[in-house]
VOBA-1610 file (N, C-alpha, C; in pm, whole numbers, padded with zeros to 5 digits, always signed):
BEGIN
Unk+15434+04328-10454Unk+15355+04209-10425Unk+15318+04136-10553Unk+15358+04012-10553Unk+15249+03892-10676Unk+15106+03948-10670Unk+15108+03931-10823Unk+14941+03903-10862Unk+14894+03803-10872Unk+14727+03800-10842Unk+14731+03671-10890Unk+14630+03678-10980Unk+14597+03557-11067Unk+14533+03560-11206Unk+14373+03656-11197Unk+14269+03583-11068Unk+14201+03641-11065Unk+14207+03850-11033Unk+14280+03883-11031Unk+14290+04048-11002Unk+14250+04117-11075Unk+14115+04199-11078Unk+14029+04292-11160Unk+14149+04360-11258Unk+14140+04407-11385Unk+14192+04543-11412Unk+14312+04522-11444Unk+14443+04428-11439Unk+14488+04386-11459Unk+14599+04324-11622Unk+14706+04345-11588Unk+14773+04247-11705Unk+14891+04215-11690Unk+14893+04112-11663Unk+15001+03996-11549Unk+15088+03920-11631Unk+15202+03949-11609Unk+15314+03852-11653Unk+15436+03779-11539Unk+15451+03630-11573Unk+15532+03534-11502Unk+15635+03658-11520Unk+15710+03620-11394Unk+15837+03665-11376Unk+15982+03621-11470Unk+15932+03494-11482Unk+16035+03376-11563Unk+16045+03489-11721Unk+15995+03587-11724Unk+16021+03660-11829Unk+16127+03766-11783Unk+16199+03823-11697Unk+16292+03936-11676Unk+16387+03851-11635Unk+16385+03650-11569Unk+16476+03556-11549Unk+16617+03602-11675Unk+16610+03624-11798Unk+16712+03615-11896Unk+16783+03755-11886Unk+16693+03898-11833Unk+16736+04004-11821Unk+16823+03978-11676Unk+16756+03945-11567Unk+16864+03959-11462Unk+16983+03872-11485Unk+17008+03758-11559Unk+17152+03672-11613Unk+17243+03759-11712Unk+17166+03864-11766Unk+17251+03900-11834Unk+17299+04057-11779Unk+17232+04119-11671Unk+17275+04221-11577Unk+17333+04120-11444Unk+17404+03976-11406Unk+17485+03944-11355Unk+17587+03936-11370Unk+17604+03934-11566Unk+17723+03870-11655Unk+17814+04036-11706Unk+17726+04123-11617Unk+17772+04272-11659Unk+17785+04357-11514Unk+17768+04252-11411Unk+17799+04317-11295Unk+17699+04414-11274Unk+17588+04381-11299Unk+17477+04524-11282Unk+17444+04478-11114Unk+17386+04609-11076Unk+17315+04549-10929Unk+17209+04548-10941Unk+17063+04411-10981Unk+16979+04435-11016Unk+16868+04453-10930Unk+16922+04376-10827Unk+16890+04328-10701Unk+16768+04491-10639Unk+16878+04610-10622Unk+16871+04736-10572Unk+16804+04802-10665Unk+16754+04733-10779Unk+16648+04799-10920Unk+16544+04757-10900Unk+16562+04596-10803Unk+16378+04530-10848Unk+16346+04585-10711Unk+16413+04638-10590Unk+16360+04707-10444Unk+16260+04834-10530Unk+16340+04899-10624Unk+16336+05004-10684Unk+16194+05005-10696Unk+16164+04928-10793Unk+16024+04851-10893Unk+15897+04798-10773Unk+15974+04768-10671Unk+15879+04724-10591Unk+15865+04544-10532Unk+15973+04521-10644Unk+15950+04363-10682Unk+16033+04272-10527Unk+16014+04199-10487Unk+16096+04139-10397Unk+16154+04010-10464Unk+16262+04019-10464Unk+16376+03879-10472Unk+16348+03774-10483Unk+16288+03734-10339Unk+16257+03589-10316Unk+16129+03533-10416Unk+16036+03645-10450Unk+15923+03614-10533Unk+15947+03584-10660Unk+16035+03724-10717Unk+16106+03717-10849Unk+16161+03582-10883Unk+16262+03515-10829Unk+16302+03407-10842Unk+16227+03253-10847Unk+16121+03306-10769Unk+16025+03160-10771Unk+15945+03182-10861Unk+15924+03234-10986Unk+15827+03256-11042Unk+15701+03286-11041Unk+15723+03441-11024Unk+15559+03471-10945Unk+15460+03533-11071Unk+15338+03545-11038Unk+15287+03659-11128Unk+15319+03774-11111Unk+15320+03883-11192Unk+15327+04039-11139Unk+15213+04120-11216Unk+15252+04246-11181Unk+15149+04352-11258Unk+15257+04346-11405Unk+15238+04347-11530Unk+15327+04358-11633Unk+15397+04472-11645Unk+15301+04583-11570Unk+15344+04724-11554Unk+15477+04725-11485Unk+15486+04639-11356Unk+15605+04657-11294Unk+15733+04570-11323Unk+15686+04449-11398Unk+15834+04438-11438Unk+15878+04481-11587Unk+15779+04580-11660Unk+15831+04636-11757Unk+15918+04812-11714Unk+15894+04834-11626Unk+15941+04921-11574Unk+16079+04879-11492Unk+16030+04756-11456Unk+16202+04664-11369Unk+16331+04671-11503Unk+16242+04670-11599Unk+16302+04657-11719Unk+16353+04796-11788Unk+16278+04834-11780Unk+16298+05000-11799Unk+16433+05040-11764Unk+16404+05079-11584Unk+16513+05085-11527Unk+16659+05024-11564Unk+16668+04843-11544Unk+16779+04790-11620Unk+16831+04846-11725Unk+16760+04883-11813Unk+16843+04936-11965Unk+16897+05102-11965Unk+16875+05194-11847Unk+16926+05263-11787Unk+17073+05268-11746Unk+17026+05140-11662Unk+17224+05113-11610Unk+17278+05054-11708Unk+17262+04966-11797Unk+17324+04926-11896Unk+17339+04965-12068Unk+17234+04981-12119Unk+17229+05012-12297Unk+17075+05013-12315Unk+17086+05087-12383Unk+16973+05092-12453Unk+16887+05050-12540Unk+16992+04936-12598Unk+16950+04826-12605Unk+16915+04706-12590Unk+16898+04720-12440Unk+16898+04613-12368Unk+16765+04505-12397Unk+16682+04511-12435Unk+16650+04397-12523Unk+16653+04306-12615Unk+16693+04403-12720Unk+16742+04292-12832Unk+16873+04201-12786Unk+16939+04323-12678Unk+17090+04245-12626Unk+17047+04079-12556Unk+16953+04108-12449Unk+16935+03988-12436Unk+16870+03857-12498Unk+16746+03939-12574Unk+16692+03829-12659Unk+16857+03750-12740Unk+16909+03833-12818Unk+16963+03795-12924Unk+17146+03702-12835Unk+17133+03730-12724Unk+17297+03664-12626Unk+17183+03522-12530Unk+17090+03502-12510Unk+17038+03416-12465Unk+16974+03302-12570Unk+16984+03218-12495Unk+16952+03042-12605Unk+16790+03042-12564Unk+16752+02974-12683Unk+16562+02936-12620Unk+16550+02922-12501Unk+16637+02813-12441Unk+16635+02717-12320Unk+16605+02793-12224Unk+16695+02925-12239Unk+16723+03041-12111Unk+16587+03118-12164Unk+16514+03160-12252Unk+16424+03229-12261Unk+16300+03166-12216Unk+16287+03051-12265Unk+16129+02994-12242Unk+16176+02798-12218Unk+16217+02767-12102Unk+16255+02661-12118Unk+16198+02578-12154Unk+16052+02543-12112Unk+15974+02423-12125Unk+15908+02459-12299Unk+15877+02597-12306Unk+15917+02602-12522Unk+15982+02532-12593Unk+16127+02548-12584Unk+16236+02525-12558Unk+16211+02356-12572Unk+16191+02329-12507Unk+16171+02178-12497Unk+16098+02110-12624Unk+15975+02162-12582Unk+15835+02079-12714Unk+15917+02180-12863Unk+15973+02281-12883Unk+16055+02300-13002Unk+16118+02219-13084Unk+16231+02175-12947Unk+16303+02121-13011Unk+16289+01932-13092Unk+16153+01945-13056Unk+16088+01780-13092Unk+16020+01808-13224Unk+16029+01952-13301Unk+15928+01988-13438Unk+16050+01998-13520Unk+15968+01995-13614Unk+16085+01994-13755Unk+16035+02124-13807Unk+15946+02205-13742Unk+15952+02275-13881Unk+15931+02468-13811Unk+15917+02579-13843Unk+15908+02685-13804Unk+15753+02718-13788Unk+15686+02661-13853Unk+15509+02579-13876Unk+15499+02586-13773Unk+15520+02482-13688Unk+15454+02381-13550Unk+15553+02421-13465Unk+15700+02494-13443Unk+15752+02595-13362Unk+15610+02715-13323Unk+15593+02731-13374Unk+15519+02929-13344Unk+15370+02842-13341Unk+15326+02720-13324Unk+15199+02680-13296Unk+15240+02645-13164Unk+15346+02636-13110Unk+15348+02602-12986Unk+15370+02716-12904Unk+15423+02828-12943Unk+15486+02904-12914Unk+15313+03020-12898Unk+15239+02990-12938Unk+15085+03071-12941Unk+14995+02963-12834Unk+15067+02862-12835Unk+14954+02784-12724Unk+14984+02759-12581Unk+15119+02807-12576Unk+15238+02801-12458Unk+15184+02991-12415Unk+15144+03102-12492Unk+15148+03225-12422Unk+15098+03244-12271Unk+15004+03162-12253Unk+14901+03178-12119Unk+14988+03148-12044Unk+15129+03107-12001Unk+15189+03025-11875Unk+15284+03142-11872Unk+15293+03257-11962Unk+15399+03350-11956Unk+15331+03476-11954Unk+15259+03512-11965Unk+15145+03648-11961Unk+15012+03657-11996Unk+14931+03760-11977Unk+14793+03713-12016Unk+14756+03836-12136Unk+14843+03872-12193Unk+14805+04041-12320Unk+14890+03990-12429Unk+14982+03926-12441Unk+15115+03906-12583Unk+15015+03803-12681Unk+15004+03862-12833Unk+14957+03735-12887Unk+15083+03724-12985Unk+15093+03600-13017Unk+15161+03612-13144Unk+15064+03497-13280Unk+15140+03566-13399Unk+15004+03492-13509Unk+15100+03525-13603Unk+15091+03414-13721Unk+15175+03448-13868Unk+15046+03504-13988Unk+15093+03612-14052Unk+14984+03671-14114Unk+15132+03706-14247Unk+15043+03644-14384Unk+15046+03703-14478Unk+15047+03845-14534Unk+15164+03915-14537Unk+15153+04102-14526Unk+15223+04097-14684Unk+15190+04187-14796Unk+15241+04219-14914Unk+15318+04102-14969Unk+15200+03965-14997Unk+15258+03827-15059Unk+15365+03804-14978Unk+15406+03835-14852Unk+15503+03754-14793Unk+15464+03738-14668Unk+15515+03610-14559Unk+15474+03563-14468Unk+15579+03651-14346Unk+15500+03667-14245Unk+15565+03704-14133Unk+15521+03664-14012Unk+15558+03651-13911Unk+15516+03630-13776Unk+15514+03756-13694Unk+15410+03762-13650Unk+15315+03894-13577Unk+15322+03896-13415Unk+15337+04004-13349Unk+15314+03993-13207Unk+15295+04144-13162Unk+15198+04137-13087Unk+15148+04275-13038Unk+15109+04216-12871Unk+15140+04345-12795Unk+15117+04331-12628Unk+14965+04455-12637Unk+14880+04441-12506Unk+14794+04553-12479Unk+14888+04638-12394Unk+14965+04649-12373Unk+15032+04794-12292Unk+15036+04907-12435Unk+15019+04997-12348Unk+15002+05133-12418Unk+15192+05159-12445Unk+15172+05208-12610Unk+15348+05252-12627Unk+15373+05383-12541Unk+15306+05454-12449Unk+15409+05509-12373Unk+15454+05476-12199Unk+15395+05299-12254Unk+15439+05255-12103Unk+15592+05222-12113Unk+15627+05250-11953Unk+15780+05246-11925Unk+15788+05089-11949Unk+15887+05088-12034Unk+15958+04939-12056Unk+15871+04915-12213Unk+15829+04952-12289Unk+15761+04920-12397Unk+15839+04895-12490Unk+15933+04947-12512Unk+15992+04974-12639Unk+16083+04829-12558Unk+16141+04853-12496Unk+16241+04732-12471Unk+16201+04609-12434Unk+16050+04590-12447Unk+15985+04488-12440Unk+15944+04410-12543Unk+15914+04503-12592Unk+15854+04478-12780Unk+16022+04415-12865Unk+16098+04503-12867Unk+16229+04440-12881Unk+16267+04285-12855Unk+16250+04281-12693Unk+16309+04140-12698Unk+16199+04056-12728Unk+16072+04039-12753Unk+15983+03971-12819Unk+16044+03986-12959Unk+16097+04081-13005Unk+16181+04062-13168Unk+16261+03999-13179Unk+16333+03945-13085Unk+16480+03955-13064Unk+16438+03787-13050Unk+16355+03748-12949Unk+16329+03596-12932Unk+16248+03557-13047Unk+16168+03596-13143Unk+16121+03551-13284Unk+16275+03507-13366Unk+16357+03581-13359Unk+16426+03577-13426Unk+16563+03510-13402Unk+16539+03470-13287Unk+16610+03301-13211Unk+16523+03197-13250Unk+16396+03206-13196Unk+16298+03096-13274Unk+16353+03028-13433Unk+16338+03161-13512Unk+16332+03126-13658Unk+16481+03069-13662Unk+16631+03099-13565Unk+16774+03062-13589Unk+16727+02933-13563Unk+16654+02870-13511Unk+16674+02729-13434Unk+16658+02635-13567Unk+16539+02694-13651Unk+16552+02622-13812Unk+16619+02705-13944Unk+16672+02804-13932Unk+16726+02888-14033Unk+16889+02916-14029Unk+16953+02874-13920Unk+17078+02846-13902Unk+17120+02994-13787Unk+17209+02926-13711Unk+17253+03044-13639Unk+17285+03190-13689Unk+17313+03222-13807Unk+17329+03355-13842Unk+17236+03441-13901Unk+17112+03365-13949Unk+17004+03412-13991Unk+16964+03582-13950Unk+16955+03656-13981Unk+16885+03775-13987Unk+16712+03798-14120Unk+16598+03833-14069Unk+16537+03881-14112Unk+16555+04005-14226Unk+16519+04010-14320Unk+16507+04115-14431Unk+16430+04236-14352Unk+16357+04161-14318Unk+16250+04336-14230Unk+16216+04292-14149Unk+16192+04411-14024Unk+16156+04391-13890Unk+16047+04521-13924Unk+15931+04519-13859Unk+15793+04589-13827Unk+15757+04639-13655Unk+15791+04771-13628Unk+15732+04783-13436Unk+15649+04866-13433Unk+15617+04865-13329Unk+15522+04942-13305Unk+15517+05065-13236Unk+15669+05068-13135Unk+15725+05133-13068Unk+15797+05265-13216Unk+15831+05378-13132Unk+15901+05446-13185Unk+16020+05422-13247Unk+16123+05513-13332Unk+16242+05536-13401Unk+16329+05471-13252Unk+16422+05412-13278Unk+16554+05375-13187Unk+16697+05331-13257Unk+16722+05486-13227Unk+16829+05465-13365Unk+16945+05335-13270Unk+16993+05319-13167Unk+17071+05242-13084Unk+17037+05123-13135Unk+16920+05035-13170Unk+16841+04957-13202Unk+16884+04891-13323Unk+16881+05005-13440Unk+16921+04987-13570Unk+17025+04995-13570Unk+17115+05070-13519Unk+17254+05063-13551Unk+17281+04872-13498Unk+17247+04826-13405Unk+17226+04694-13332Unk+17253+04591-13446Unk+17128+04625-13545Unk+17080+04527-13584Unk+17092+04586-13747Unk+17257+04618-13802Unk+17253+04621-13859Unk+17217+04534-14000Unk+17238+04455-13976Unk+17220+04286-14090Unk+17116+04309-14102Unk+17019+04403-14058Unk+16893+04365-14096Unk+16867+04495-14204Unk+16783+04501-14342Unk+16798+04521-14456Unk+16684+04691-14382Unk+16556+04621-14342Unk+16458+04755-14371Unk+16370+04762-14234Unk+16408+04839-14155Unk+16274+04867-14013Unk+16197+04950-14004Unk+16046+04933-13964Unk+15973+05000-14011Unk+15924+05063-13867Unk+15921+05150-13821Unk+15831+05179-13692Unk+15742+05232-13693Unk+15659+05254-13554Unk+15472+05305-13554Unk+15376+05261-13635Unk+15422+05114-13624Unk+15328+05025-13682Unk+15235+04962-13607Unk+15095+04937-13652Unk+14987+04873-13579Unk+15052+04754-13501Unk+15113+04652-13533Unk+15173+04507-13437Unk+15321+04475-13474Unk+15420+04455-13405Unk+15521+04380-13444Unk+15507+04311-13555Unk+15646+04252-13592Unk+15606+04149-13752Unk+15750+04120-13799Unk+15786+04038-13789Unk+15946+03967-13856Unk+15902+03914-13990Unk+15937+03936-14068Unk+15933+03866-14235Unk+16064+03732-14214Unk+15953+03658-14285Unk+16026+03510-14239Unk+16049+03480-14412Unk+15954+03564-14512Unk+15966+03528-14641Unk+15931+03370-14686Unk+16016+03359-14824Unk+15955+03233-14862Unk+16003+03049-14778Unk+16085+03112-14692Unk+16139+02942-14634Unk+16028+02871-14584Unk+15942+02941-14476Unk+15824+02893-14480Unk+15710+02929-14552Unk+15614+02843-14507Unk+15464+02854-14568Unk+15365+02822-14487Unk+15281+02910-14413Unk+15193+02916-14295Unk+15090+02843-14381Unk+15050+02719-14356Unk+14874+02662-14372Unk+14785+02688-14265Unk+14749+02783-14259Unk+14684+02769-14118Unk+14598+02660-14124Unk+14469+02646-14207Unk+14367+02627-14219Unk+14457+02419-14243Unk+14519+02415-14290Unk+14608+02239-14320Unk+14648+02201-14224Unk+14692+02310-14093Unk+14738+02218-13923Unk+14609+02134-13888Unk+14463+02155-13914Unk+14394+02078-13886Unk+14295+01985-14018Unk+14345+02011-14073Unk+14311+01918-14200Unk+14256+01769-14172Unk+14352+01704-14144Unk+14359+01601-14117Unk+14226+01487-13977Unk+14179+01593-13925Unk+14078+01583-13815Unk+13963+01622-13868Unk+13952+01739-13940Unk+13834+01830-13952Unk+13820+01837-14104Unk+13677+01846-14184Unk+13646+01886-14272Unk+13706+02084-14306Unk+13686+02138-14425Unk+13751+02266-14433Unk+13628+02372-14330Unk+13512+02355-14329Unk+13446+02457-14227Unk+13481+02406-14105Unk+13496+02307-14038Unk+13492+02267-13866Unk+13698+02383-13871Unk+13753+02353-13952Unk+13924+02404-13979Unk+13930+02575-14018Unk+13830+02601-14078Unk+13832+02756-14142Unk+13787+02782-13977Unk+13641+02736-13942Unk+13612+02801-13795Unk+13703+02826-13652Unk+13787+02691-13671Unk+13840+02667-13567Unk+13940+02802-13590Unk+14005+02821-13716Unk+14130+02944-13706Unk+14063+03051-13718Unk+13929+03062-13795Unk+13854+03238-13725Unk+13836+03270-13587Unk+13806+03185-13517Unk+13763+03202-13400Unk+13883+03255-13312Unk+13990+03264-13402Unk+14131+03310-13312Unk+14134+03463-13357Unk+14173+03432-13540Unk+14191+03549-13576Unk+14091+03650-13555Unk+13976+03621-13534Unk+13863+03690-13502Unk+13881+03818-13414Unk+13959+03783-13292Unk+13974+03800-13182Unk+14098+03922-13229Unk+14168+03972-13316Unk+14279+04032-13365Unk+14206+04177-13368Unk+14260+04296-13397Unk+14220+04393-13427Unk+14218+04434-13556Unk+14109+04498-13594Unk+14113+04518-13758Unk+14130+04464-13854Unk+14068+04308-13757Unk+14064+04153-13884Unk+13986+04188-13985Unk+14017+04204-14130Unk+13896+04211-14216Unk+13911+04063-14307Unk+13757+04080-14398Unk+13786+03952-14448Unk+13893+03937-14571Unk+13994+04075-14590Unk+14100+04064-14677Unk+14192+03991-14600Unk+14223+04074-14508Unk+14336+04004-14441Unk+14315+03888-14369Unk+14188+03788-14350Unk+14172+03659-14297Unk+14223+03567-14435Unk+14167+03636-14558Unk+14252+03582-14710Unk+14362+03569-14697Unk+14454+03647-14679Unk+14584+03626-14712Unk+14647+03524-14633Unk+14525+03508-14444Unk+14628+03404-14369Unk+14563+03261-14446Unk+14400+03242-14517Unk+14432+03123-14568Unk+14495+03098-14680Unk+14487+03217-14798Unk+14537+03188-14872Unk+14440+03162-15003Unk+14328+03236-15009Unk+14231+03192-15054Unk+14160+03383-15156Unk+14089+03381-15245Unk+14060+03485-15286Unk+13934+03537-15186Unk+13932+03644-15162Unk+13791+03688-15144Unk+13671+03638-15192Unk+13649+03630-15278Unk+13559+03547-15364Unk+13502+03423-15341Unk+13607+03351-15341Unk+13622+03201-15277Unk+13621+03183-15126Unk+13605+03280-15085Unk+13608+03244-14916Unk+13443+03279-14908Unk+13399+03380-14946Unk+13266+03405-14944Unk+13170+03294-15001Unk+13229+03260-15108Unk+13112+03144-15177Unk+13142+03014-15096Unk+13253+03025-15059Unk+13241+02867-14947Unk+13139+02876-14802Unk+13145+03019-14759Unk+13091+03041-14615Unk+12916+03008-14658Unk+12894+03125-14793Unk+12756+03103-14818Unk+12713+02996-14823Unk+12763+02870-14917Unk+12734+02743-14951Unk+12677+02633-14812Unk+12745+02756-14683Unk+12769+02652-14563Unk+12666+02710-14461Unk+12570+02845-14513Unk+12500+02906-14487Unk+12550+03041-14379Unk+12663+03128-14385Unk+12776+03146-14325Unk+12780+03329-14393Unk+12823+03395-14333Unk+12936+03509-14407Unk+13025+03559-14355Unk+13121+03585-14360Unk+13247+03647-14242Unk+13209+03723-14169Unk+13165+03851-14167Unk+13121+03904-14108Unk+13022+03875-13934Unk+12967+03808-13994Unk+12830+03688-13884Unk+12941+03619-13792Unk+13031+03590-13881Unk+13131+03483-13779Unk+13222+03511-13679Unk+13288+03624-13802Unk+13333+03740-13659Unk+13311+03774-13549Unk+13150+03805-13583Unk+13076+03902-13456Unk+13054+03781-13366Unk+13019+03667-13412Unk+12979+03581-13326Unk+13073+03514-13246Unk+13234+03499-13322Unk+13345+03451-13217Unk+13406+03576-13133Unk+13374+03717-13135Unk+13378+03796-13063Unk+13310+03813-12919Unk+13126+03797-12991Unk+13072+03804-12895Unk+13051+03679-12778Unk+13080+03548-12851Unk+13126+03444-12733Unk+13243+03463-12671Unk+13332+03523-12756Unk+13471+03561-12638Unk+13438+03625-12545Unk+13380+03757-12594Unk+13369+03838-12467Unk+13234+03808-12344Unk+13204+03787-12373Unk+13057+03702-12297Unk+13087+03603-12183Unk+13201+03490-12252Unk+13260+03436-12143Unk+13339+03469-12029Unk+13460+03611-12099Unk+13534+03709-12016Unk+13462+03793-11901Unk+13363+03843-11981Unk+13294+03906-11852Unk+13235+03807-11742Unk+13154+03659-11813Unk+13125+03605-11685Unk+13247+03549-11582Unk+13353+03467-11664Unk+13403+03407-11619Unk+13579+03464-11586Unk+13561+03599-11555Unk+13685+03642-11526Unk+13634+03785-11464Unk+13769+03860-11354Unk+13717+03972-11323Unk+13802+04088-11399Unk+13867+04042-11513Unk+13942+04151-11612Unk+13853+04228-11624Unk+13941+04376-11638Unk+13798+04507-11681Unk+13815+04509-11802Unk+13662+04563-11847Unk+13562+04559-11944Unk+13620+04628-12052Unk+13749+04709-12035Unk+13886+04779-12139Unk+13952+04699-12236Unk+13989+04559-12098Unk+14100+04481-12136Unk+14003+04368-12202Unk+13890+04351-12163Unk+13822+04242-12221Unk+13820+04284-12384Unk+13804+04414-12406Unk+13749+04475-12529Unk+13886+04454-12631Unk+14023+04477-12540Unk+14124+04470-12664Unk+14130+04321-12702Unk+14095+04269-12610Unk+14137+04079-12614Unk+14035+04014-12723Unk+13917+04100-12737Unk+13839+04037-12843Unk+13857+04180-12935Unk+13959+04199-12991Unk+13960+04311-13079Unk+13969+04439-13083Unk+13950+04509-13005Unk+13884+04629-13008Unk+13982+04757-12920Unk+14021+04806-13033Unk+14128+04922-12910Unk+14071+05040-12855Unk+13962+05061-12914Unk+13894+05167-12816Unk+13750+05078-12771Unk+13750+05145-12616Unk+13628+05126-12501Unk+13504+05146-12583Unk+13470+05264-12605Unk+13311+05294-12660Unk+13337+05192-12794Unk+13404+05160-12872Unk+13398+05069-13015Unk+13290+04957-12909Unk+13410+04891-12856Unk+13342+04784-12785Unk+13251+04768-12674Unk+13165+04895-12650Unk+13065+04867-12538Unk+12954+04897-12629Unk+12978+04961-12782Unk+12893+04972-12894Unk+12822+04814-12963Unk+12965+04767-12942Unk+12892+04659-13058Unk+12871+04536-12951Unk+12922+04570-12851Unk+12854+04427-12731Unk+12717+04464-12734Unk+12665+04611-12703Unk+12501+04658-12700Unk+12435+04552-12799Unk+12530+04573-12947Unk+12411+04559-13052Unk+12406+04414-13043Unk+12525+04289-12946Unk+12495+04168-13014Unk+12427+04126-12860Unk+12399+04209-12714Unk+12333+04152-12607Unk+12218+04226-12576Unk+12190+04349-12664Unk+12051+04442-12611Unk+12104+04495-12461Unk+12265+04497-12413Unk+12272+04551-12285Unk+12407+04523-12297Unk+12497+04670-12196Unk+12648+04701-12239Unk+12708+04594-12194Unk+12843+04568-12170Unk+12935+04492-12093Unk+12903+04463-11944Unk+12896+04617-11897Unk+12869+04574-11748Unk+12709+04530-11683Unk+12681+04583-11802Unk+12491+04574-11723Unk+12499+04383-11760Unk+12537+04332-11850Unk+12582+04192-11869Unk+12635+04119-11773Unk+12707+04171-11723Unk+12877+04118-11608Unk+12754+04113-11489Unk+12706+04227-11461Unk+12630+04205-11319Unk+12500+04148-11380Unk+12432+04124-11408Unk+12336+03992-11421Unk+12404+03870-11417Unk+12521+03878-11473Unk+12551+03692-11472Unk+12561+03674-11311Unk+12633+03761-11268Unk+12653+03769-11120Unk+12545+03770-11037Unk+12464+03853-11024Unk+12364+03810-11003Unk+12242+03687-10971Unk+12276+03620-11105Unk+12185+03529-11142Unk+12253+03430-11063Unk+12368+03410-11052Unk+12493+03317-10974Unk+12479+03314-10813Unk+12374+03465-10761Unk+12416+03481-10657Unk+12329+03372-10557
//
């Protein structure tokens, strides 16, 4: 059965995401049809673009790479065109000039394709990369071949301005060793696995401004705030690594916040605790998933520090708003 957005507990992805896997188990004679009965999924839904549980079509997925390879993600990311992956992406892409304002669309477009995938470009060892991490746990069925073709479509993204043959220097997962994988993808120089988030090294062609996409509108605090209030939301944002995405010393980020009466820290907690504040009122996601979405991979982390910024946990919160509503 479809999900639908409101469903407690939850983490839901469009169907229009396994669309490129079943074209490419047609083009191989797979029967996929008798896989998604398997999964649970029905046909007629699949095809119209429904919501699902993410659980079940990563497992639809699972299954597929069973009958076919084992690498059946990168296979399809890397044999399918944008168009076929994310069409209406695909579209507003192909109107940017640059790999910049590609992956700004490509982070503001996530909500119409799942509600757990983020992606973000972060500065890692003086070089730039583009980042993507899901909340499914790595020993969910379909993980590894999920995480893949999210590699596999970064790295179509970056062909669309880097030329069709482009390969990355390093790829970063999060998923386990897959030697099928690497042998795959040989062109590629160094892979790193059981890493905290995905991460393609894009190196020096580009140059992420985060804080310069809004320049032009906003003074540098209304522009520094507007991109904390994202990265905020990341796990194990510190104020080193918010440096490296502006680009700025430690030093200098602190004496600007102070000047503005400000410290990272304060800002953090505070675009956390409005994230999650709104989640609990205004959604029935559980109080788990709310916690990874504003940061936090373990439950008690985040029913700790919601205490300290509401004087009362997540849920004793959730049912007063409700309450008060009633």
């Amino acid at each position: 059965m479809p999900v639908l957005n409101e469903s407690p507990q939850l983490l839901i992805s469009s169907s229009a995401n396994v669309l490129p896997f079943i074209k490419y188990c047609e083009k191989q004679k797979v029967d996929w049809l008798s896989i998604a009965h398997k999964s649970g999924i029905r046909r007629d839904l699949l095809m119209s673009l429904e919501w699902y549980m993410s659980r079940d079509l990563m497992r639809f997925v699972q299954l597929l790479s069973l009958e076919t390879t084992p690498t059946l993600g990168i296979d399809v990311a890397m044999e399918s065109t944008l168009n076929e992956i994310a069409p209406d992406i695909a579209r507003l892409v192909a109107n940017v000039g640059s790999l910049e304002q590609a992956l700004s669309i490509v982070i503001e477009s996530m909500n119409v394709l799942n509600s757990h995938v983020k992606f973000w470009a972060e500065r890692i060892d003086g070089h730039w990369f583009i980042c993507h991490m899901a909340s499914i746990p790595k020993h969910a069925a379909g993980f590894s071949q999920a995480e893949w073709y999210r590699t596999g479509c970064i790295i179509k993204l970056c062909r669309h301005f880097y030329g069709q043959n482009w390969f990355p220097h390093e790829i970063r997962v999060a998923g386990d060793d897959t030697p099928d994988v690497v042998k795959r993808l040989r062109a590629v120089k160094h892979i790193e696995f059981g890493e905290p988030f995905g991460a393609i090294l894009v190196g020096e062609q580009s140059r992420f401004d985060p804080v310069d996409q809004y320049a032009s509108t906003m003074d540098w605090q209304e522009a520094t705030f507007k991109l904390l209030s994202n990265y905020a939301l990341l796990p194990n944002m510190s104020i080193e690594r918010f440096c490296h995405v502006v680009g700025l010393s430690k030093r200098t980020l602190q004496r600007r916040l102070k000047e503005n009466g400000h410290s990272f820290k304060q800002l953090k907690e505070t675009f956390r605790q409005e994230a999650a504040s709104r989640l609990l009122r205004e959604t029935a996601l559980s109080i788990e998933e709310i916690g990874w979405k504003v940061g936090y991979n373990d439950l008690s982390n985040f029913n700790r520090a919601f205490k300290g910024w509401a004087g009362v946990s997540p849920a004793v919160y959730r049912d007063s708003k409700r309450h008060s509503l009633a």
